[in-house]
C-alpha positions in Angstrom: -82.9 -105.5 98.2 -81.6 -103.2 95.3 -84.9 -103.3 93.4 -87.1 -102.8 96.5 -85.1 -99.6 96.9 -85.5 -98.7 93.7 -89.5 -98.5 94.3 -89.4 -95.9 96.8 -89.2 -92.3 95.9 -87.0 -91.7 98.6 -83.4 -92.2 98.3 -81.7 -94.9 99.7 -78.0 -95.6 101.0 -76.2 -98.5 102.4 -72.2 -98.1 104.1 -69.9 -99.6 105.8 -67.8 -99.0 108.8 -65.2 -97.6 106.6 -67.8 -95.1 104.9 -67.6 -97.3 101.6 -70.8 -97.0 99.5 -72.3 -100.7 99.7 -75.6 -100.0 97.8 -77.9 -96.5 96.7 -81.0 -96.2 95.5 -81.9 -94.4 91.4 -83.7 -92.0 93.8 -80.0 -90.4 94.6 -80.2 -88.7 90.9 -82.0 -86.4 92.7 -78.4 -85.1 94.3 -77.7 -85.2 90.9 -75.3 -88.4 90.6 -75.7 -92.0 89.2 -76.6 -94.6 91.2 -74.4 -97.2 89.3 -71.4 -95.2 90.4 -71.7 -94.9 93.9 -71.0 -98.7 94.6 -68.2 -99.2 96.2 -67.2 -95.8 96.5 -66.2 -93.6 99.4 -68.7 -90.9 100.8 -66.9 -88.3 100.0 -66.3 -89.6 96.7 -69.5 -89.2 95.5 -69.6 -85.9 94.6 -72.5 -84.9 96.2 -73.3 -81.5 97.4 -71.2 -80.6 100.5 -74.6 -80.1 102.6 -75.9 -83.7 102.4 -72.1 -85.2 102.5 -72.1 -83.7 106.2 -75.7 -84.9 107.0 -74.6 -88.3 105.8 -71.2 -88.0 107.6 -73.1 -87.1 110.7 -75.6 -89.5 110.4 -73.0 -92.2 110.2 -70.7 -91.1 112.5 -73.9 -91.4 115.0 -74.7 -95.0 114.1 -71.1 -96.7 113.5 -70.8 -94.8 117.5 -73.5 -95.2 119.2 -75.1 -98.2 117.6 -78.2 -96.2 118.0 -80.5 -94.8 115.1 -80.4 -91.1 114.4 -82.6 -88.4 112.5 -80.7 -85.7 110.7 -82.2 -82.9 109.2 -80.9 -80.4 106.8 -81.2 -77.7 103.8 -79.1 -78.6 100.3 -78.6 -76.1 97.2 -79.2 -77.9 94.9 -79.3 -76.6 91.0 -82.5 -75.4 90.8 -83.2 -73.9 94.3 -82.7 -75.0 98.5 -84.3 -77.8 99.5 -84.6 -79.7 102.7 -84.2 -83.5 103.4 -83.9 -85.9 106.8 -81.9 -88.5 106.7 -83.1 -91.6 108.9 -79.6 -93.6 109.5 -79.6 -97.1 111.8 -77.4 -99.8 111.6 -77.8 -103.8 111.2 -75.8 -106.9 111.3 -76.2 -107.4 106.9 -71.9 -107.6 106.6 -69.8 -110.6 106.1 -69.6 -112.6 109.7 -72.2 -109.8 111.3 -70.4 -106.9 110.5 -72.7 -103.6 111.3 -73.9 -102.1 107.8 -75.6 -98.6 108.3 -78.9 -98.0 106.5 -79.8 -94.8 105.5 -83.0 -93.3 104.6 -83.4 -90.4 103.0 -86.8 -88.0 102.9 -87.6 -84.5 100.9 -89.0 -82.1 103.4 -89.1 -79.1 101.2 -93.0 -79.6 100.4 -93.7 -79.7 104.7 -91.5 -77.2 105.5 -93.3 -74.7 103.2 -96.4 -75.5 105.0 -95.2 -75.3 107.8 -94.0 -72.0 107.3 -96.6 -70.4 106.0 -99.4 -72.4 108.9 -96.6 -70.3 111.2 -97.6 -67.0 110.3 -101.4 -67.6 112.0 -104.8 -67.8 110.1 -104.8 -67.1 106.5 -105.9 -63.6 106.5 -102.6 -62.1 108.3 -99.0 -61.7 106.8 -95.8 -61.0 108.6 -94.7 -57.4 107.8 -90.6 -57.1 106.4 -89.9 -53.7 106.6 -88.2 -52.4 103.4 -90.0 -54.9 101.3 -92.8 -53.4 98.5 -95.9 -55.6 98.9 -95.3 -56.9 95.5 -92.2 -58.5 97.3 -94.0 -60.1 100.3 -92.0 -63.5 100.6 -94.9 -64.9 102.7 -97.6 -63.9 100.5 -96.1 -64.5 97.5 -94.7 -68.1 98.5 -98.1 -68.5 99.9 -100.2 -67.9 97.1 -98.0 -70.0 94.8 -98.9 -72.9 97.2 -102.5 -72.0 97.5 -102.6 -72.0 93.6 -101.3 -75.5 93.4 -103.1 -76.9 95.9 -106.7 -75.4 94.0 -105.8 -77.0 91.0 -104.2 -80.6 92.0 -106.4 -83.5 91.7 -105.2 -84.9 95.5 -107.3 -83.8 98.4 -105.8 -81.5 100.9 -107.4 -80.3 104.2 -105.5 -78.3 107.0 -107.1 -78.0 110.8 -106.2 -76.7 113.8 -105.2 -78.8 116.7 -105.5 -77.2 120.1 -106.6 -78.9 124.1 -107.9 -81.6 122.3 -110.1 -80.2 119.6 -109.7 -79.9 115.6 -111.0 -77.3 113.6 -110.6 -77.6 110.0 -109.0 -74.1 108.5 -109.0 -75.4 104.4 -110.4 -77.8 101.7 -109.4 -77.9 98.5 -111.9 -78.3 95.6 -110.4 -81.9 95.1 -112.0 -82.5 98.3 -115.4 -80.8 97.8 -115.5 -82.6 94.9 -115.0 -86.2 96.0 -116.8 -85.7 99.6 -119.9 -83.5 97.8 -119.7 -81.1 100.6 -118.5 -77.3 100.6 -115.6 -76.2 102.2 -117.8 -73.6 104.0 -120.2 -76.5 105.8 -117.0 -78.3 106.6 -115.3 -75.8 107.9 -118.2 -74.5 110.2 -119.0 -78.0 111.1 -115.7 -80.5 111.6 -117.8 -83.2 112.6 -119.1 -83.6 109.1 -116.0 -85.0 107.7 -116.3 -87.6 110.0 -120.2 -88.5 109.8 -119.1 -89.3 106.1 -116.8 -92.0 106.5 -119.1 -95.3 106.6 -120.6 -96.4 109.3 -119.3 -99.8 108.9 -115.4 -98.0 108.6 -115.9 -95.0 111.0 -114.9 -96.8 114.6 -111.9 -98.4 113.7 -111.0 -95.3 111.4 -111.8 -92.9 114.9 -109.5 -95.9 117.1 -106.3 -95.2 114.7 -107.0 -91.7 114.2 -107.1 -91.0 118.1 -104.1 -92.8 118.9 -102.3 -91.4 116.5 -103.2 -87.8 117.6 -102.0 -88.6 120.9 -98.9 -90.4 119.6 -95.5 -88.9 118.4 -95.3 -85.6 116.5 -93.3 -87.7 114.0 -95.6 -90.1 113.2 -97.5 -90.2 109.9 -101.3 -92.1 109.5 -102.5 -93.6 106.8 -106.0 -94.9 106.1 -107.8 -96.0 103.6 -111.7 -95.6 104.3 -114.9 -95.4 102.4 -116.8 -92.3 102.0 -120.7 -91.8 101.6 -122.1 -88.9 99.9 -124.9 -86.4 100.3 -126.4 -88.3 97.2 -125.9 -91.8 98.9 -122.9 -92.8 96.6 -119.7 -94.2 97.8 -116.2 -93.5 97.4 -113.0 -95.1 98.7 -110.5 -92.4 100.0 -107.2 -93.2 100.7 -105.3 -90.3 103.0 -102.2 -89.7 104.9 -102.2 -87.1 107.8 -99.1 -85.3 109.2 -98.3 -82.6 112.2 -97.5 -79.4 111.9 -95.9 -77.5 114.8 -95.7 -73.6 114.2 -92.4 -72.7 115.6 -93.7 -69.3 116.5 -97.3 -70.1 118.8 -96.5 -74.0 119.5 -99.9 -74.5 117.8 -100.2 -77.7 116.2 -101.7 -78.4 112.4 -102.7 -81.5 111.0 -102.0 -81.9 106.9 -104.0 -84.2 105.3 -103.9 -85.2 101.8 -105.6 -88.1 100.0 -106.6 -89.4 97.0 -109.6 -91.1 95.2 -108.7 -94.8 95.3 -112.5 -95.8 94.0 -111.4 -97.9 91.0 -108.2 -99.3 92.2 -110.4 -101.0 95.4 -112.8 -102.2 92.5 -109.8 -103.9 90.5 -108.3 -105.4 94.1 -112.1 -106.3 95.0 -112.4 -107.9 91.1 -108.8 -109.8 91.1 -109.8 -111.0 95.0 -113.0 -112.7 93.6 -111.1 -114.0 90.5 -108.2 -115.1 93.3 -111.1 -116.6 95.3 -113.3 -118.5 92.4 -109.6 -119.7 91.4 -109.0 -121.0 94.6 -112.4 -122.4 94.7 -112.2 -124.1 91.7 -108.4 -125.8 92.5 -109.5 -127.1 96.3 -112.5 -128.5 94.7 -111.4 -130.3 91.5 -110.1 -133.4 91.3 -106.9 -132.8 89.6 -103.7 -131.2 90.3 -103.3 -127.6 88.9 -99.5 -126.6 89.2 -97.0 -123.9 87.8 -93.0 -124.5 87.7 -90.0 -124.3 86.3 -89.6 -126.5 83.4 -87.6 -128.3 85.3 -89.8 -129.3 88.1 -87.3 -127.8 90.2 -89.1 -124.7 91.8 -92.6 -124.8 92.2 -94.5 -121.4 91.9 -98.0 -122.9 92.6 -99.4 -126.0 93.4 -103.2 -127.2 94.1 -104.6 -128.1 97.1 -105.3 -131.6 95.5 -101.7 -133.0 95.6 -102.5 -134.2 98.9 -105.8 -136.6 97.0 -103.8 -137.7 93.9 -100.1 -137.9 95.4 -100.5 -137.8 99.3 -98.6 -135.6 100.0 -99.5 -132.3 101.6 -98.8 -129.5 99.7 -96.1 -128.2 101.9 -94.6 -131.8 101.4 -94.2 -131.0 97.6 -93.7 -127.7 97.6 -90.5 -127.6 100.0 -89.3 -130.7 98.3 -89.9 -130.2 94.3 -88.3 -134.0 93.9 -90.1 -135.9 96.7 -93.0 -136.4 93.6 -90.3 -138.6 91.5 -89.6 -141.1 94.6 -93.2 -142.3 94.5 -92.6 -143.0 90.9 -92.6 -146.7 90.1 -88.9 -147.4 88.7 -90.1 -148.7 85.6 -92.1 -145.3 84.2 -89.2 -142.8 85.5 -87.1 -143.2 82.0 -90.7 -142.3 80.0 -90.9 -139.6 82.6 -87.5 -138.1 82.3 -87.8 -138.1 78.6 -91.0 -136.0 79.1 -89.3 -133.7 81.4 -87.0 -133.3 78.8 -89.1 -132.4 76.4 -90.6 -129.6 78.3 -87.7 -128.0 79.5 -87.5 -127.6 75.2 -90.7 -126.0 75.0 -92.7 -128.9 74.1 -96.1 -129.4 75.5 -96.3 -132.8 76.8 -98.9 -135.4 78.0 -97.4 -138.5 80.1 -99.3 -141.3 81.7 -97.2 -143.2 84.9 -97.5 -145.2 87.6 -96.5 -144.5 91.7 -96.7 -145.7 94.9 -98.5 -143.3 97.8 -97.0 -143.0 100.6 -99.8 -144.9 102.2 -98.7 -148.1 99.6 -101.7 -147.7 97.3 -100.8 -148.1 93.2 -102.0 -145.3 91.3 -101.6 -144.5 87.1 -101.4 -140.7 87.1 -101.6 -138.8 83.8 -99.5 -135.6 83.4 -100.2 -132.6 80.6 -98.1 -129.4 80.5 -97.3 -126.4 77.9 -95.0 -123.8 78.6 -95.7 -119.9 78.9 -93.9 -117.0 80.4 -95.0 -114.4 82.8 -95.0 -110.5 83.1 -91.5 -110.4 83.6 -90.6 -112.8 80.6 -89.5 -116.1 82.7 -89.8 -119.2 81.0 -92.6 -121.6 83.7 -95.1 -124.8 82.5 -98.3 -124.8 83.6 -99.9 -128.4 84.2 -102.6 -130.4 85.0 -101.6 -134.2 86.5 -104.9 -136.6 87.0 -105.4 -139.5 88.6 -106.8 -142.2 85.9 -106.5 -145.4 88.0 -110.6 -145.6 88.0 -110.1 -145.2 84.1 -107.7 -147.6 83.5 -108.9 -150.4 85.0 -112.3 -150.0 83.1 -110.2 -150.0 80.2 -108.5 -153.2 81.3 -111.9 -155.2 82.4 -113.6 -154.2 79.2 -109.9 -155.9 77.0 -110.5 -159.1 78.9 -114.2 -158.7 78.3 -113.2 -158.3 74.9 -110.4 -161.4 74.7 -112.7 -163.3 76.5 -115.6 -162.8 74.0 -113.2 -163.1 71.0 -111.8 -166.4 72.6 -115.1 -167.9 73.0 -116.1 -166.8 69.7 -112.5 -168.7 67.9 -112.8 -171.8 69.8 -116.9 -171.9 68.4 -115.4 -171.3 65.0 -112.6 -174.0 65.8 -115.2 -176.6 66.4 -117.3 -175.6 63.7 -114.7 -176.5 61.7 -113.6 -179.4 63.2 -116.6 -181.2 63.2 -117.0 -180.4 59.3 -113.8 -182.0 58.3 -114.9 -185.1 60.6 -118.0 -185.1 58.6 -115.5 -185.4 55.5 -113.4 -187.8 57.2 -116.6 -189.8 57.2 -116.9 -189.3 54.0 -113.5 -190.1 53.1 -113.3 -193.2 55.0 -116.9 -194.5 53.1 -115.0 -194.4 49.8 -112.2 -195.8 51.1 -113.9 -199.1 52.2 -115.9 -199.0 48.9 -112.3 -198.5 46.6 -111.0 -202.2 47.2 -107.4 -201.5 47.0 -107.1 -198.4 45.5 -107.7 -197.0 49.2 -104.0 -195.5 49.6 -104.3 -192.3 48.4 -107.9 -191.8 50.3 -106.1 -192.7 53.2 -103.7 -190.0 52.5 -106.1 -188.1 52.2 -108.1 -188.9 55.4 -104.9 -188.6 57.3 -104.2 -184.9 55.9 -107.6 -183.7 56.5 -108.0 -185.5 59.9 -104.6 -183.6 60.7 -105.9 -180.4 60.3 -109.2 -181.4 62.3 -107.3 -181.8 64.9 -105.8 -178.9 65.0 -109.0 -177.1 64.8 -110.2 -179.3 67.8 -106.9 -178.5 70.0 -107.8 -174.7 69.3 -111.5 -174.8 70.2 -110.9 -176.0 73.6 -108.5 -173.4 74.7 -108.1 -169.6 75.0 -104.1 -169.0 74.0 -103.8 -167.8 70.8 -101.0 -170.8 70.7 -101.1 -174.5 70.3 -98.3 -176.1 72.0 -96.4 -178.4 69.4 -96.3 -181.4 71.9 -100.2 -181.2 71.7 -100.1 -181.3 67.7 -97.4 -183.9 67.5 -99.4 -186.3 70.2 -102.8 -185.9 68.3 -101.4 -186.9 65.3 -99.7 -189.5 66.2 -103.2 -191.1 68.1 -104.8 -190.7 64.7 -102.2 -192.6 62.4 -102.1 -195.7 65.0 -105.6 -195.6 64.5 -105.7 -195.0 61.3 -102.8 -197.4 60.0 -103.0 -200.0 63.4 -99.2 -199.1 63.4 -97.8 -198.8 67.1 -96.0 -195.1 67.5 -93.8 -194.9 70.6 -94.4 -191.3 71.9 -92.5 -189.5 74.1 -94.0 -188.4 77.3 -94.0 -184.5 76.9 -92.8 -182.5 80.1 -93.6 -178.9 81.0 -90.6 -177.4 79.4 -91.8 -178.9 75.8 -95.4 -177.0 76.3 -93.8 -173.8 76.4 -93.2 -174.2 72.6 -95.9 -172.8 71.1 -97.5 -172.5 67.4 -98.9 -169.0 66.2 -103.0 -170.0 65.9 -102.7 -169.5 61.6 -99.4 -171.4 60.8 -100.9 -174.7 63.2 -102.7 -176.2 60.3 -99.5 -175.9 57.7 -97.1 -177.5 60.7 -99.6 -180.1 61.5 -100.4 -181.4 57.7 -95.8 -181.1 57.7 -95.9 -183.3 60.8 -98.6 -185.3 59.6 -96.9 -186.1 56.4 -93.8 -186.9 57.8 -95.2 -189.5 60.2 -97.4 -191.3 57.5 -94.2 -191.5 55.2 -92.2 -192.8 58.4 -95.3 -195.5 59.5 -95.7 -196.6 55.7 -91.6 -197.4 55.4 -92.0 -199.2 59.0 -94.8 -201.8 58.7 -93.7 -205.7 59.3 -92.6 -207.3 61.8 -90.3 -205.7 63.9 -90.6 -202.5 62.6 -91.3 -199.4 64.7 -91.8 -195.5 64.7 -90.9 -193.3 67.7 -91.7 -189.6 68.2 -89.8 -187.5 70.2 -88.9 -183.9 71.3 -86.0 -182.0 72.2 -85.6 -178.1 72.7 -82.8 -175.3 72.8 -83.6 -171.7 73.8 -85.2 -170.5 70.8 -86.3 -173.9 69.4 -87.9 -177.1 69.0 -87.2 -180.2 67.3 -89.5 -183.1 66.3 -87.4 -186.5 66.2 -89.3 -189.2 63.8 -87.4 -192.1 63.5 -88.0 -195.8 61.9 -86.6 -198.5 61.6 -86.3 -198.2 57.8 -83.8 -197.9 55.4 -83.4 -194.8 52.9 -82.4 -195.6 49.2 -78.5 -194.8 48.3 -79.9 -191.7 46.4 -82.2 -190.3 48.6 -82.1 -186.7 48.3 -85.2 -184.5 50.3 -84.8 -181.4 48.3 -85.3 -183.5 44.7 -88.9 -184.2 45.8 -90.5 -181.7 44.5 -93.9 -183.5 43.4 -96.5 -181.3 45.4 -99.0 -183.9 44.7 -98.4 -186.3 48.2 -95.6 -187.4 50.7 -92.7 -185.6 50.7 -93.3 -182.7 47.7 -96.3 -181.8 49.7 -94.1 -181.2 52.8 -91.4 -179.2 50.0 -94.9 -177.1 48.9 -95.6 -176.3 52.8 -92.3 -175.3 54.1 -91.8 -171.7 54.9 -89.0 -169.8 53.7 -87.9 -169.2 57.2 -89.0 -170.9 60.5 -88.6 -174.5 59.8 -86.2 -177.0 58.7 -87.0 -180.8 57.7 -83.6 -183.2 57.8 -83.6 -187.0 56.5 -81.2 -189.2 56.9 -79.7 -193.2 58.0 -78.9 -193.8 61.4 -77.6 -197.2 62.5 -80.8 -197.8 64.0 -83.0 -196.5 61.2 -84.3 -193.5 59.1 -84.3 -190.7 61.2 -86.5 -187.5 60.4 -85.9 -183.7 62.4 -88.2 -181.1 62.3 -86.6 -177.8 63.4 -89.3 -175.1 64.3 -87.9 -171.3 64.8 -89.3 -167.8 65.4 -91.4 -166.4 63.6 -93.3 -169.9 63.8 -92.7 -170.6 67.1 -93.5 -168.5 70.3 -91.8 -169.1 73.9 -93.5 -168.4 76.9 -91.3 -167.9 78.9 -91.7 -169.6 82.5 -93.5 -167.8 85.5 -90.1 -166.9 87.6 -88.9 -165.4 84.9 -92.0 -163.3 83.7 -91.9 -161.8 87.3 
């Protein structure tokens, strides 16, 4: 309230019941006192001049009495001559718990009641005679010409007219006016109706409906208009002019004051920032995003699009009356990202966030939000953003990744069997030289068994997508090829759906399956006779899995597995594959045999975890 008071010229009070100064305008340095130090003050401890402390009292006394407003005019010395004011005072219910506040509005009449005087004295030509005066002393004429002088040479319009049984006849025009209508003051003057046959048509019956109502209306009254004005020469002109009675208090004859002002260019800027206000407002209904202006903290919006209703659904009173009703249709799992981002702005960052909400209506969306702070005219931090709806986009970008997986997928398994089907071809190959050896066929069988190993391995990849083998798959197809191979019985296992969780990254398969193989063809060569057997199992912890070989062989007194270290064959080729990290090989006597464990850990093994648990 303070700074709208401070926009009017005129000067502005606010009391209480007790007289006690609640508020006053900068306008009161008029009266020649600060406006900061008349809060909270008494009235007649403002030191103002003694003629407005009684207006004010009166004024006051009036309201706080009478609840009813009153009009107060009155003459003040002031330091650099009398002038007179009218003070408006009412009263309103603005105090703690209702209490009556008295609002006081304060207007310089010195400028009217100079004109008023001197329209008093009759038409132009005649003064009022004070005997004992020299003419040089005249107050009429002299106070008369001042104001005749200033009113020549302002840049403001001023007319004066007569107004008598219902009919106007103009008495002056300044050369402002002559200027902007392009009309003498002589042709007005002889002809009133002129100055009205030059408003535009398009203005002049609405202008005419004000103006005669207000003719008829209170002498107190003031009318304002703001009208377009054609030219002799066919130009245009916007003319914005306030008109004013004038009662001589001599004849009764009434005067109208009008003045006005050129307002041309200021209507061409309010017509240019209306069509920039309207091609904005064109441009955010129509788009497809969200333009927005806030607070870095999303707590006050200053502007929002009409498009919030498209992207969020929600109306835009929805969102603007409740800045947080945007975050509850924010799906849980994004609002930390989001926070953070909000965060981020409220530093001065510019930021660019992609989440995910639920419309009210239940549809999923993916919503991209960019922001970067600026300030406005009166230097307050505010973001101005852009938030997107990229569903469309996102799921293109998803169907053309599983275009692409399924393309690569179907490209590896091709490559897989490519493979496969070469080292069967040198199985083939093998196994021809191995009938040909006579007994020197153990180390081509060896051999067979190592290459058929990783064969298989390469035919277990090319008939599936996963970028995994399951171990149970690799253990179960090598086992199938050694009985075959060696016509040694293996008693497998039978795998269940926990064990095919465990599964081996696609390049360490063919380094885990010659390991395995290895280990089995060691466990079936130590086995064979009567009697004997080999028996593959699994068993599994959380992060693990273990492949049990057992036999029912017997290790030497001196066995040790870490003095093998012959990468050639056997068990120096399993030393020579072993990672650093990710497996462990144990050998060892049981009462009921050899038995051989295969520990496989991250990074060599991957988990998938089961359904439930995913979701």
């Amino acid at each position: 309230m303070s700074a709208l008071c401070d926009l009017s010229p005129d000067i502005q009070f606010c009391f209480d019941r007790d007289g006690r100064c609640l508020l006053a305008s900068r306008a009161v340095a008029r009266w020649g006192v600060d406006a900061a130090g008349c809060t909270g003050r008494l009235l007649k401890e403002l030191a103002l001049p003694e003629a407005c402390v009684d207006a004010l009292e009166a004024a006051l006394d009036h309201v706080f009495t009478h609840a009813a407003p009153r009009a107060v005019e009155f003459p003040a010395v002031l330091s650099d001559g009398v002038w007179h004011f009218e003070v408006h005072a009412a009263v309103a219910p603005l105090g703690p718990d209702g209490a009556l506040t008295a609002l006081l509005h304060v207007r310089d009449l010195t400028d009217r009641r100079t004109l008023g005087d001197i329209l008093a004295d009759g038409s132009p030509g005649r003064d009022r005679e004070v005997p004992g005066l020299p003419d040089s002393l005249h107050p009429v004429r002299d106070l008369r010409d001042r104001f005749r002088q200033l009113i020549q040479n302002i840049e403001a319009t001023v007319w004066f007219a007569e107004f008598d049984d219902g009919e106007m006849r103009l008495q002056y025009v300044n050369p402002a006016y002559e200027t902007l209508s392009g009309m003498t003051a002589t042709g007005l003057c002889s002809d009133p109706s002129a100055r009205v046959r030059s408003i535009h048509p398009a203005d002049r019956p609405y202008y005419l409906e004000r103006f005669e109502t207000w003719l008829h209306g209170p002498r107190s009254e003031r009318l304002v208009s703001e009208h377009r004005m054609v030219r002799p020469d066919g130009t245009i002109r916007w003319l914005r002019e306030q008109y004013t009675f004038q009662t001589s208090v001599e004849t009764g004859t009434v005067s109208i004051c009008a003045t006005g002002e050129d307002i041309t260019a200021q209507r061409e800027t309010r017509t240019d920032l209306e069509d920039t206000l309207e091609q904005f407002r064109l441009i955010t209904d129509n788009t497809q995003e969200v333009l927005w202006i806030s607070d870095p903290s999303l707590e006050r919006i200053e502007y929002l699009g009409s498009a919030v209703q498209r992207v969020w659904g929600l109306t835009p009173d929805e969102a603007r009356n409740n800045p947080g009703a945007w975050r509850e249709l924010v799906d849980p799992a994004d609002l930390p990202n989001l926070d953070d981002a909000v965060e981020r702005q409220r530093q001065g960052e510019s930021v660019t966030v992609d989440f995910r909400i639920v419309r009210p209506d239940g549809q999923a969306r993916w919503l991209t939000a960019r922001s970067t702070p600026m300030k406005d005219r009166r230097g307050r931090m505010l973001v101005c953003g852009v938030t997107e709806d990229i569903t469309d986009r996102v799921q293109h970008q998803r169907r053309l990744l599983e275009d692409a997986e399924r393309q690569r997928d179907v490209l590896v398994r091709e490559v897989h069997h490519r493979i496969k089907n070469s080292l069967q071809g040198v199985v083939g190959l093998l196994r021809k030289h191995a009938r040909l050896s006579g007994g020197r066929s153990a180390p081509l069988e060896a051999a067979i068994s190592q290459v058929q190993s990783i064969a298989l391995v390469h035919g277990l990849q090319s008939g599936r997508g996963s970028d995994r083998v399951a171990v149970c798959d690799i253990v179960s197809a090598i086992a199938r090829m050694l009985e075959e191979l060696t016509a040694q019985p293996i008693l497998l296992q039978q795998s269940d759906a926990a064990h095919r969780r465990y599964g081996v990254l696609e390049g360490e398969a063919a380094g885990i399956a010659l390991v395995l193989n290895e280990l089995m063809m060691n466990a079936v060569k130590h086995a064979k006779g009567p009697g004997t057997h080999v028996s593959v199992g699994l068993d599994h912890a959380e992060d693990q899995i273990r492949v049990v070989i057992s036999n029912s062989g017997v290790l030497p007194a001196a066995f040790r597995f870490d003095e093998h270290t012959d990468a050639g064959t056997g068990l120096g080729l399993v030393r020579a594959l072993m990672p650093g990290a990710g497996m462990s090989v144990e050998i060892c006597n049981t009462p009921e045999g050899v038995r051989t464990a295969v520990t496989l850990t991250d990074p060599y093994i991957r988990v998938q975890l089961p359904d439930a648990a995913r979701q």
